[in-house]
PDB file with one MODEL, atoms N, CA, C and O in Angstrom:
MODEL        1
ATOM      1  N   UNK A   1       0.845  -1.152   0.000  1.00  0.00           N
ATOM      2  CA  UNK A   1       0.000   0.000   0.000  1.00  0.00           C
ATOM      3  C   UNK A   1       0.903   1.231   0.000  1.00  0.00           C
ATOM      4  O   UNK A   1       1.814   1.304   0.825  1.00  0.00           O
ATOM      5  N   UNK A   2       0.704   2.131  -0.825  1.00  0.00           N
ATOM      6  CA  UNK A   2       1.118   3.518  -0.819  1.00  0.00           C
ATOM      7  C   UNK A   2       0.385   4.550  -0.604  1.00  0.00           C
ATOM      8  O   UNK A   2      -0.794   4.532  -0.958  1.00  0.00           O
ATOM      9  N   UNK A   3       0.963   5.704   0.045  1.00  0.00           N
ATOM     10  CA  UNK A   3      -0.041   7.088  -0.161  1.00  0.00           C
ATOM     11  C   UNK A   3       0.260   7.692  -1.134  1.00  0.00           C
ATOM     12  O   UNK A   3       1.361   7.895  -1.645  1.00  0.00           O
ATOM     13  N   UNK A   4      -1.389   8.192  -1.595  1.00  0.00           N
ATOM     14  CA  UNK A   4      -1.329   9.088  -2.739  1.00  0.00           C
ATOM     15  C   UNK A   4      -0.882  10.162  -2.466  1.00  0.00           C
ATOM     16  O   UNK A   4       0.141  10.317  -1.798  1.00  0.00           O
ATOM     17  N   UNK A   5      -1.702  11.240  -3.024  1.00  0.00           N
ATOM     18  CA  UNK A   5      -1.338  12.499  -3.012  1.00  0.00           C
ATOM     19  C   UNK A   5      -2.829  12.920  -2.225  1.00  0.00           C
ATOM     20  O   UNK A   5      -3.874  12.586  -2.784  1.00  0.00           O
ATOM     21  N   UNK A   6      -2.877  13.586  -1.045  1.00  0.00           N
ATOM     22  CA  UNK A   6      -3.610  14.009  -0.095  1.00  0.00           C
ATOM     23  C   UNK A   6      -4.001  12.967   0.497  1.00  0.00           C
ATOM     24  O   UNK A   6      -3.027  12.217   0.560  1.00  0.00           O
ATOM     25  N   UNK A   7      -5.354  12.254   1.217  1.00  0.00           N
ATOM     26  CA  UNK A   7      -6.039  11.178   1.645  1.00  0.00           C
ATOM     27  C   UNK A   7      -5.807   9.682   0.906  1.00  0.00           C
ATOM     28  O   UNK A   7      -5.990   8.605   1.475  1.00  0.00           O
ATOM     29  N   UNK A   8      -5.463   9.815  -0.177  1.00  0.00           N
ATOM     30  CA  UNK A   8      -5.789   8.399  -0.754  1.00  0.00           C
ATOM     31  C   UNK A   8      -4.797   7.378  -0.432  1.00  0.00           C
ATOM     32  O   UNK A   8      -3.793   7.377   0.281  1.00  0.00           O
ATOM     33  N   UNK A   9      -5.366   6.522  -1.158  1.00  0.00           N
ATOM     34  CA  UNK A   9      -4.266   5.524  -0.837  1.00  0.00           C
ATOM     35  C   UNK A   9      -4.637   3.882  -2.219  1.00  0.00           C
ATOM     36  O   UNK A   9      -5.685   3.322  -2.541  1.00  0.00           O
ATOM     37  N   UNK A  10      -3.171   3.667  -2.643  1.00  0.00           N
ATOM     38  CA  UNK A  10      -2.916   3.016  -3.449  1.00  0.00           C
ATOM     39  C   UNK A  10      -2.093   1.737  -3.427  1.00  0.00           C
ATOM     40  O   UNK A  10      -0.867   1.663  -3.513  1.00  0.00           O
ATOM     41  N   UNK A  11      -3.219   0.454  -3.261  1.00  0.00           N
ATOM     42  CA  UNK A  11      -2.621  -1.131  -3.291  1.00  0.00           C
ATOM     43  C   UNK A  11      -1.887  -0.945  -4.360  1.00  0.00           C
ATOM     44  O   UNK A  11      -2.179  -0.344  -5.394  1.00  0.00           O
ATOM     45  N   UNK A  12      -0.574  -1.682  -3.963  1.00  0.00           N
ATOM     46  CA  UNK A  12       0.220  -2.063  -5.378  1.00  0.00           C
ATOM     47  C   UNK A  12       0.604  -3.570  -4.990  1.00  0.00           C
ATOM     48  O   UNK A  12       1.091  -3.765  -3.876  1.00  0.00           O
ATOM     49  N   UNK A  13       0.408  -4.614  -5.847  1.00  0.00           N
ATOM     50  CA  UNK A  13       0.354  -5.937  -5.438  1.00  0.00           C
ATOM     51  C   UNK A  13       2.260  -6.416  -5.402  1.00  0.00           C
ATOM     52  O   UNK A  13       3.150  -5.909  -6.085  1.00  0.00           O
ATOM     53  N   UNK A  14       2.385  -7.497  -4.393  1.00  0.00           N
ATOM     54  CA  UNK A  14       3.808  -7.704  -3.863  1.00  0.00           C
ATOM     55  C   UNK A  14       3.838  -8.662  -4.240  1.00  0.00           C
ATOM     56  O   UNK A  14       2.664  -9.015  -4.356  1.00  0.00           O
ATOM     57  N   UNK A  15       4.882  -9.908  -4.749  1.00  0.00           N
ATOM     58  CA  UNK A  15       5.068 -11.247  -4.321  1.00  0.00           C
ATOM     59  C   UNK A  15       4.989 -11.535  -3.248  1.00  0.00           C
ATOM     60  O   UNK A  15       5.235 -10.694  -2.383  1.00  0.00           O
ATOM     61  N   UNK A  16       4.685 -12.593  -2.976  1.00  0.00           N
ATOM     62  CA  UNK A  16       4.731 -13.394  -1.456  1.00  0.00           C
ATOM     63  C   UNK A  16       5.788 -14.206  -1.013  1.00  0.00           C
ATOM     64  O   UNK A  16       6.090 -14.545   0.131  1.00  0.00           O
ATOM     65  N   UNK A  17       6.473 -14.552  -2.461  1.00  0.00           N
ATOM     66  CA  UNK A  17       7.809 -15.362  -2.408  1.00  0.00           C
ATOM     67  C   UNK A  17       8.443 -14.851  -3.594  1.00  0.00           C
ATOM     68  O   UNK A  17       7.988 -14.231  -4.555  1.00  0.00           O
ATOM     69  N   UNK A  18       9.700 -15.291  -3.280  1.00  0.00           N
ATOM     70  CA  UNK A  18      10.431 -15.343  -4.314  1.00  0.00           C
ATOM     71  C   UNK A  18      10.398 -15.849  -5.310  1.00  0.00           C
ATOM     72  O   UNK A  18      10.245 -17.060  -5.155  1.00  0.00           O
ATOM     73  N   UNK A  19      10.518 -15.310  -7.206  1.00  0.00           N
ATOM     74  CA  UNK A  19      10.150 -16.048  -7.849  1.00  0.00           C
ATOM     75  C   UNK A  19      10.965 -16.994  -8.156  1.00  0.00           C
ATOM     76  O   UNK A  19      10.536 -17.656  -9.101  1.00  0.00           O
ATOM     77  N   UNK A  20      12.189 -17.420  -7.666  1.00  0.00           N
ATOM     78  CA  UNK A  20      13.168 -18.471  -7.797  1.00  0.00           C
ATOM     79  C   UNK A  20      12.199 -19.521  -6.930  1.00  0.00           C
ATOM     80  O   UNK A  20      12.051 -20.419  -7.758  1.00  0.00           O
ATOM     81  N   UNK A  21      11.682 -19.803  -6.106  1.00  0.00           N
ATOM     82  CA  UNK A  21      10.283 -20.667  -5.309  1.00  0.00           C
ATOM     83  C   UNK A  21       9.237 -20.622  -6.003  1.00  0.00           C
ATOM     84  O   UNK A  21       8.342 -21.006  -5.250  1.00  0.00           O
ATOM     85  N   UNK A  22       8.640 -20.287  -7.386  1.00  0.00           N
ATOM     86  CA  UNK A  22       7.695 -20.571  -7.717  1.00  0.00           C
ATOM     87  C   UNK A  22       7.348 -21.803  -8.033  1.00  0.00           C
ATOM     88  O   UNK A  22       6.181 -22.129  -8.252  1.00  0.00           O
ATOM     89  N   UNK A  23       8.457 -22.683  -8.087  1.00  0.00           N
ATOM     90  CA  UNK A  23       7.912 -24.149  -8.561  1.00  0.00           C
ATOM     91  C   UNK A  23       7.123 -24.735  -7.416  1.00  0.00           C
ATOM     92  O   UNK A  23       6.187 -25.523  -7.548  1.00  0.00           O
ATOM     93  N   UNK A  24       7.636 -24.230  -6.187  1.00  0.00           N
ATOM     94  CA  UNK A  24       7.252 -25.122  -4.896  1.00  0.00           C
ATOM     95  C   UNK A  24       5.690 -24.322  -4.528  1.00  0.00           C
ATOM     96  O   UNK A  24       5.156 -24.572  -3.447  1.00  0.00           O
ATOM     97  N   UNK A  25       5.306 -23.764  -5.100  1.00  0.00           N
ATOM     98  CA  UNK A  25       3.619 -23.160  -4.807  1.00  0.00           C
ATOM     99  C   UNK A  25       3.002 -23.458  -6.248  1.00  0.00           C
ATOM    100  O   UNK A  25       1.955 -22.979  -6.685  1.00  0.00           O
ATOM    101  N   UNK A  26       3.874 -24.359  -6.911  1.00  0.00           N
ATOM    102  CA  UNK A  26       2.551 -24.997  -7.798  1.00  0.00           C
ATOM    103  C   UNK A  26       1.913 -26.508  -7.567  1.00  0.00           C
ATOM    104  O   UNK A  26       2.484 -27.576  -7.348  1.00  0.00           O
ATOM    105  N   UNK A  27       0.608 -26.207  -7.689  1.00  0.00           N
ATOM    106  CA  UNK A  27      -0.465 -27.318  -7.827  1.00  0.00           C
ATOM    107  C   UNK A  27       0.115 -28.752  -7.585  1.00  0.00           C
ATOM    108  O   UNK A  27      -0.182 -29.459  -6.621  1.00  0.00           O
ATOM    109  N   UNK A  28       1.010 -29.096  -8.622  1.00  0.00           N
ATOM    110  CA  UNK A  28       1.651 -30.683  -8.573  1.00  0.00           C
ATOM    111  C   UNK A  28       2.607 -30.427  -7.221  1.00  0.00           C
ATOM    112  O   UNK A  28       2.609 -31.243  -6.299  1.00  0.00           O
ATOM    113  N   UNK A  29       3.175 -29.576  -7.205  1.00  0.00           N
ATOM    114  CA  UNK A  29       4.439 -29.744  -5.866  1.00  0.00           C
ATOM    115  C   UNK A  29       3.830 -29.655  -4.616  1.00  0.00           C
ATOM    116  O   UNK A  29       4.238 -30.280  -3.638  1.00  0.00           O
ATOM    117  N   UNK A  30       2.892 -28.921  -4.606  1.00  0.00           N
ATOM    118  CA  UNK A  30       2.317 -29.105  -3.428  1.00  0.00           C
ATOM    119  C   UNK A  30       1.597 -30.060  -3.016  1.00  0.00           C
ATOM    120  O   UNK A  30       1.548 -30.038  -1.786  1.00  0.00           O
ATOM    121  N   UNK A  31       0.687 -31.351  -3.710  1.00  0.00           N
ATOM    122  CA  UNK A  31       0.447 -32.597  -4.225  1.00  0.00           C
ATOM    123  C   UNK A  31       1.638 -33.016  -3.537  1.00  0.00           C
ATOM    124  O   UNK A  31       1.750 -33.060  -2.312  1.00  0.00           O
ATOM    125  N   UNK A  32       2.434 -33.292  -4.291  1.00  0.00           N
ATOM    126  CA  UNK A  32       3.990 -34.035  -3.913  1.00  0.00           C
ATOM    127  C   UNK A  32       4.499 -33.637  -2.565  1.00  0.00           C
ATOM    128  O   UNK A  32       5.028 -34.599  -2.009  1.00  0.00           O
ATOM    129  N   UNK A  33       4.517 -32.589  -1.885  1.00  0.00           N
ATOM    130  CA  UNK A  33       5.022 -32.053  -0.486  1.00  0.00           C
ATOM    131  C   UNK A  33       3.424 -33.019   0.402  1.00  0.00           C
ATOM    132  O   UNK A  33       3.654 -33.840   1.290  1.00  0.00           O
ATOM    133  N   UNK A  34       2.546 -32.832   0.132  1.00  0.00           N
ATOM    134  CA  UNK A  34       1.183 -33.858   1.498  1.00  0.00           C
ATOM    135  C   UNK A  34       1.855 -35.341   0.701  1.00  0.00           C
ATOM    136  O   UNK A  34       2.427 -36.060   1.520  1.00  0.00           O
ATOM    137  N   UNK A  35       1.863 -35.693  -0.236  1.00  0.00           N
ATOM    138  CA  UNK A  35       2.236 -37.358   0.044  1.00  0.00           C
ATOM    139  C   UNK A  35       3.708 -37.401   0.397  1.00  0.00           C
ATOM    140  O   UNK A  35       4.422 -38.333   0.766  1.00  0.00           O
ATOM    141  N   UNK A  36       3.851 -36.655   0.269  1.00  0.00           N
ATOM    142  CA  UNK A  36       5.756 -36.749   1.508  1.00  0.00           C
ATOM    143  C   UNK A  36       5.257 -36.773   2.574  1.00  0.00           C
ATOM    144  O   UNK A  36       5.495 -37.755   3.276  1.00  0.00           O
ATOM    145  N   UNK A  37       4.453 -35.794   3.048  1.00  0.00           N
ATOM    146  CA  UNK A  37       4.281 -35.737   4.761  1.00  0.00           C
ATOM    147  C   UNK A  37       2.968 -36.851   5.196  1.00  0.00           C
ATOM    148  O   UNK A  37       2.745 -37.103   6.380  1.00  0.00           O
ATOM    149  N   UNK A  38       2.137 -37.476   4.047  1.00  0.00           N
ATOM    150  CA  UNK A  38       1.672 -38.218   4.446  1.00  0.00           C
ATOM    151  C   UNK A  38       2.510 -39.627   4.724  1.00  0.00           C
ATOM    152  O   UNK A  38       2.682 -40.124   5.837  1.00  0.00           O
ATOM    153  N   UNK A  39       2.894 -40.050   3.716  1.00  0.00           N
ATOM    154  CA  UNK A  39       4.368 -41.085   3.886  1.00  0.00           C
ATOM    155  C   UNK A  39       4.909 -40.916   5.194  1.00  0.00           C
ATOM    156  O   UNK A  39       4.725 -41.820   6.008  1.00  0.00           O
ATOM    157  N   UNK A  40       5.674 -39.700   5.586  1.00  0.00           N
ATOM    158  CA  UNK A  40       6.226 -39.808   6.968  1.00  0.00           C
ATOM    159  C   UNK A  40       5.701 -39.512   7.965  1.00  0.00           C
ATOM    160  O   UNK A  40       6.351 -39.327   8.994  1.00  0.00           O
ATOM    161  N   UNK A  41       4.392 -39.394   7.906  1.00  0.00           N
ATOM    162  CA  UNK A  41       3.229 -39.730   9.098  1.00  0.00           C
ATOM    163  C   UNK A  41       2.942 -41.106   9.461  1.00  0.00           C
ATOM    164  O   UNK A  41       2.975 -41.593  10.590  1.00  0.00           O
ATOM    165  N   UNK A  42       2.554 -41.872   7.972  1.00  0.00           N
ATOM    166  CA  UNK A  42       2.178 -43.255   8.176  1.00  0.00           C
ATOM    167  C   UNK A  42       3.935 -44.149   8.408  1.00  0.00           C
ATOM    168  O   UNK A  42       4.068 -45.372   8.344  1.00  0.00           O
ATOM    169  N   UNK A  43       4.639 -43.542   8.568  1.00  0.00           N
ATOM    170  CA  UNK A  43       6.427 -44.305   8.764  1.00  0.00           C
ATOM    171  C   UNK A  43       6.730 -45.067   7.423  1.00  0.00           C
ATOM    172  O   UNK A  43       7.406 -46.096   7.393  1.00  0.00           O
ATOM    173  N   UNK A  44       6.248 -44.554   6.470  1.00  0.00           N
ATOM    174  CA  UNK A  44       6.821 -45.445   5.118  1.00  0.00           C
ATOM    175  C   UNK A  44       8.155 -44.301   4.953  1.00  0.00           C
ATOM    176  O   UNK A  44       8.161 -43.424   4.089  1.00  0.00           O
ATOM    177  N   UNK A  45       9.125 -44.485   5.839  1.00  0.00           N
ATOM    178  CA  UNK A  45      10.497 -44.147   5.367  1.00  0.00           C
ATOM    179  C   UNK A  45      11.774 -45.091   5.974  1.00  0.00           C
ATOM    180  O   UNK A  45      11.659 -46.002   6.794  1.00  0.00           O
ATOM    181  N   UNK A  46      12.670 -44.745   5.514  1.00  0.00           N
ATOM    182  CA  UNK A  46      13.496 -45.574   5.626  1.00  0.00           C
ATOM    183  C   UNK A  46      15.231 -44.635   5.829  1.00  0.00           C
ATOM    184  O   UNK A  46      15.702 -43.891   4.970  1.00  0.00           O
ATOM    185  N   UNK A  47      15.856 -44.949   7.120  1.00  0.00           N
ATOM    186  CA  UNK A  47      16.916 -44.719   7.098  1.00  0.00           C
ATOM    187  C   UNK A  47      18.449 -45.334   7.034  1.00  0.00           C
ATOM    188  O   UNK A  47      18.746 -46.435   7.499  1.00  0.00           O
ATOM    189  N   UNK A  48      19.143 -44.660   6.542  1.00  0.00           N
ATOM    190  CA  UNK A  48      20.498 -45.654   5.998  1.00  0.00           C
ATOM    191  C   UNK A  48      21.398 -45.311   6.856  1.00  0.00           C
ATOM    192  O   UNK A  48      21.105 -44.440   7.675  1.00  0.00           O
ATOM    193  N   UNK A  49      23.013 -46.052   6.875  1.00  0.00           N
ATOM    194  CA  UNK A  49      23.642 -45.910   8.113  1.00  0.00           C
ATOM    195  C   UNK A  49      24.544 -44.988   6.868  1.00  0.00           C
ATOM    196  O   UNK A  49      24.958 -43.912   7.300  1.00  0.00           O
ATOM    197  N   UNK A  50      24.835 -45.237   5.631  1.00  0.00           N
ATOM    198  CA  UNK A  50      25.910 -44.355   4.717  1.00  0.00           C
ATOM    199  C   UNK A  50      25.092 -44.326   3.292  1.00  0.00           C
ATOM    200  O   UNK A  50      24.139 -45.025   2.945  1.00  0.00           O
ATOM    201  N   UNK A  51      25.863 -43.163   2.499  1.00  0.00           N
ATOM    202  CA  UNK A  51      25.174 -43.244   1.063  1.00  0.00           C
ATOM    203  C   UNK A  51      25.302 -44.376   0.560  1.00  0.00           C
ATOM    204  O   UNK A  51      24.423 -44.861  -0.152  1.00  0.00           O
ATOM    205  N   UNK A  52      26.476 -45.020   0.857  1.00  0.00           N
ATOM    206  CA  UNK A  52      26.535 -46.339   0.143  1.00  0.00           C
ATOM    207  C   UNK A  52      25.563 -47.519   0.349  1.00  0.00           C
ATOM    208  O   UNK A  52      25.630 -48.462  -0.438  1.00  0.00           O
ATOM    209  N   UNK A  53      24.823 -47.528   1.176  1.00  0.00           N
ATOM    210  CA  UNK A  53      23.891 -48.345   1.245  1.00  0.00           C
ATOM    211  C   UNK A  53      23.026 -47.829   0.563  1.00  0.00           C
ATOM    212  O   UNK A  53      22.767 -48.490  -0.443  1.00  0.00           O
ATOM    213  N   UNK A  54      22.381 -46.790   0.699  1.00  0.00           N
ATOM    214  CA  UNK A  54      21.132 -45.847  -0.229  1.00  0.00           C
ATOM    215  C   UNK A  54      21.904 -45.941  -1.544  1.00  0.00           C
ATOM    216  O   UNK A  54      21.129 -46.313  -2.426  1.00  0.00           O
ATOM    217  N   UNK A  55      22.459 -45.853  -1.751  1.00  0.00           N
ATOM    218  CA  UNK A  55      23.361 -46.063  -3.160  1.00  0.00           C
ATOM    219  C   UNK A  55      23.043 -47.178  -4.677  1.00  0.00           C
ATOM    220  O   UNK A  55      22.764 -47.105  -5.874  1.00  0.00           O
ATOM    221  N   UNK A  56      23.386 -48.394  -3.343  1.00  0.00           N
ATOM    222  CA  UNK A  56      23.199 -49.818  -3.654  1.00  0.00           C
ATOM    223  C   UNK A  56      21.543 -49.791  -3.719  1.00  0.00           C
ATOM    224  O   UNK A  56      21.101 -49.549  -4.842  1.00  0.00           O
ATOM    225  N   UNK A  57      20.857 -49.941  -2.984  1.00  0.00           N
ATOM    226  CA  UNK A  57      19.388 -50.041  -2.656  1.00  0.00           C
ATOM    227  C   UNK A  57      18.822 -49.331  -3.890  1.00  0.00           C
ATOM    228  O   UNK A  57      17.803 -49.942  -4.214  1.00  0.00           O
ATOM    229  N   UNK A  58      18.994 -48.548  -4.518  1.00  0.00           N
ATOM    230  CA  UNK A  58      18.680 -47.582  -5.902  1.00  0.00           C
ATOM    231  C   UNK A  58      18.848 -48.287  -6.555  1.00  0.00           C
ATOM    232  O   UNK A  58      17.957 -48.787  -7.242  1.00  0.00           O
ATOM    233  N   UNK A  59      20.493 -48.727  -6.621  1.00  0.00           N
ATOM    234  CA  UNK A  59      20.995 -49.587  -8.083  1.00  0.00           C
ATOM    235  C   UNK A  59      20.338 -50.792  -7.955  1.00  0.00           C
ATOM    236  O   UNK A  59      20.481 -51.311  -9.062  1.00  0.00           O
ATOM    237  N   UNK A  60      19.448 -51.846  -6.984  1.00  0.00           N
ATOM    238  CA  UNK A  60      19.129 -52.572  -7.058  1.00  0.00           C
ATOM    239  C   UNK A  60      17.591 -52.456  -7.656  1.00  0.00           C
ATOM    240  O   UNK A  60      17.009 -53.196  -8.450  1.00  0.00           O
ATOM    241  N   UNK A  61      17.144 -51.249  -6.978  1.00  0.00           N
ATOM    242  CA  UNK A  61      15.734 -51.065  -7.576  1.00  0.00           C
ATOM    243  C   UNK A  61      15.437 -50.670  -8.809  1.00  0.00           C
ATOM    244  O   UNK A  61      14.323 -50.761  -9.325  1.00  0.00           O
ATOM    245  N   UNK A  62      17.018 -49.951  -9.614  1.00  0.00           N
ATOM    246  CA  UNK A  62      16.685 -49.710 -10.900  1.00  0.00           C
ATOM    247  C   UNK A  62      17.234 -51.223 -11.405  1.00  0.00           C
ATOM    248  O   UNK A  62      17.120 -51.107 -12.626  1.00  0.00           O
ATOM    249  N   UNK A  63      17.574 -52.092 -11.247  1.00  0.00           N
ATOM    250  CA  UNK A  63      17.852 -53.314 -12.424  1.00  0.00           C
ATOM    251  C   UNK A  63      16.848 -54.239 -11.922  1.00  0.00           C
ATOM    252  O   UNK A  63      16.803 -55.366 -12.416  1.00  0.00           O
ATOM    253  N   UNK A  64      15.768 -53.794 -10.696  1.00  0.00           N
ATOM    254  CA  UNK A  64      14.544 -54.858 -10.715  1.00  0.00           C
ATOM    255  C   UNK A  64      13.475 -54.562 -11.681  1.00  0.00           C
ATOM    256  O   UNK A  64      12.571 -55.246 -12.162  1.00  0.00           O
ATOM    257  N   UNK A  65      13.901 -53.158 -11.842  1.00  0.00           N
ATOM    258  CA  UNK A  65      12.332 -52.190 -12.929  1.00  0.00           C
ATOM    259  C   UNK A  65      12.495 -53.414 -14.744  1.00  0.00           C
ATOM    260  O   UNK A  65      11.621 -53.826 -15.506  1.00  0.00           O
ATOM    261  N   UNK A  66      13.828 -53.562 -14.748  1.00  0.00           N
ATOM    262  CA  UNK A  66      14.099 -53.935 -16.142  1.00  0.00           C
ATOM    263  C   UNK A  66      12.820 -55.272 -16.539  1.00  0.00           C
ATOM    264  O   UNK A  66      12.795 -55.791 -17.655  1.00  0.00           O
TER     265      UNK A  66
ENDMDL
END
């Protein structure tokens, strides 16, 4: 909001975020952010002791897709 000139006064509209964050306030990402937090509500996650295990566990799941 700005002042005019005497009494008035003039909305001028702002971002709310940054537009480098616009991907994360669209429709699908925000979709994708509740089934993340639904997932780690219901405990469908999984933690590793090193990357190398998360590593392996990938490479195994991509040569089961084949």
């Amino acid at each position: 909001m700005e002042r005019g000139h005497g009494t008035s006064l003039r909305l001028v509209p702002v971002d709310w975020h940054p537009r480098q964050q616009e991907y994360f306030w669209s429709e699908e990402w925000q979709e994708r952010m509740q089934r993340s937090l639904q997932h780690l509500a219901e405990g469908r996650v999984k933690a590793y002791g090193n990357v190398e295990e998360l590593i392996g566990e990938l490479e195994n799941a991509s040569d089961n897709k084949d």
